[in-house]
N, C-alpha and C positions, 0 to 999 in steps of 0.2 A: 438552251444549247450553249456549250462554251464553245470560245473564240480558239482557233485553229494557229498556232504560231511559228510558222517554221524559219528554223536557225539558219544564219550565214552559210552554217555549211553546205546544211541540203540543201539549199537555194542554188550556190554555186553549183551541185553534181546535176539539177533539175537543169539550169541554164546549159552547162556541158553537154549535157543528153540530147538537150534541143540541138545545138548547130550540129550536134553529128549528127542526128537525124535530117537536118534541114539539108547539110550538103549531099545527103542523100537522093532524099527528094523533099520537096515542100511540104506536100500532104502527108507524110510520115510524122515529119515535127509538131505539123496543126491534130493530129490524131493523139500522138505523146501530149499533148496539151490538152485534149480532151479528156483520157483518161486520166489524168492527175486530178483535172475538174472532177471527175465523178470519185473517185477516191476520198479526195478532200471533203464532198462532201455526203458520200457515204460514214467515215469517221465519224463528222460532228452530229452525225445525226444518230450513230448507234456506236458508240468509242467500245465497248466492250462485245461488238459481236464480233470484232476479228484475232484471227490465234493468238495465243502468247508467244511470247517469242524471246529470247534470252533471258532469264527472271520477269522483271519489271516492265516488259517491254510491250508492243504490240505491232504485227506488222498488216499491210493490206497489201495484194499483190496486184499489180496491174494485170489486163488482160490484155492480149496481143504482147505486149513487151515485158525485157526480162529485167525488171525493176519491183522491187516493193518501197513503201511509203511506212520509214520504220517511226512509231510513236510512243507518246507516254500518257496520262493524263495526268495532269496537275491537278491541286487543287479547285483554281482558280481558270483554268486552260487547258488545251490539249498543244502538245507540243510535238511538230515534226523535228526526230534527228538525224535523220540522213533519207538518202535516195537512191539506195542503194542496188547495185547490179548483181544478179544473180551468181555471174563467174565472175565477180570479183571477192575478195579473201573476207571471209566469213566474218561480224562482229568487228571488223578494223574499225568503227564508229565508237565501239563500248569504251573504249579505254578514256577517251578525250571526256567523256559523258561522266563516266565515272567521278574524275578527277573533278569535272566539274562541280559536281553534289556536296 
């Protein structure tokens, strides 16, 4: 099983997600945290059973909340690139990815 590595960025929109959910209520953030848990490691455990998503890409959608966990597989890794909100602007993550490669 590879190693699961998420980027600065999605880290920061996963942490963003939590306080807005926490100032909500608690148990909402502690649930967003659960389902990341399971996501994360649904991925490592089956990286190609979930859709393709932008060419290269792969996404896992959470359940209850309107976020996917967008991915890729490396070689060597599996790497999270963003944490992305469903109404937020489609692929705004590709660009910076791109440039990256």
């Amino acid at each position: 099983m590879k190693e699961l590595v998420v980027t600065a960025s999605a880290q920061l929109e996963i942490e963003s997600a939590i306080l807005w959910y926490d100032a909500i209520k608690l148990d909402l953030a502690d649930d967003l945290l659960d389902k990341i848990d399971i996501g994360y490691a649904c991925i490592t455990a089956q990286p190609d059973a979930w859709p393709p998503y932008a060419k290269k890409y792969r996404h896992y959608i959470l359940e209850r909340f309107p976020y996917a966990i967008i991915y890729h597989e490396r070689s060597e890794f599996i790497e999270v690139l963003a944490f992305a909100h469903h109404r937020r602007q489609p692929f705004y993550w590709l660009s910076s990815e791109e440039n990256a490669d």
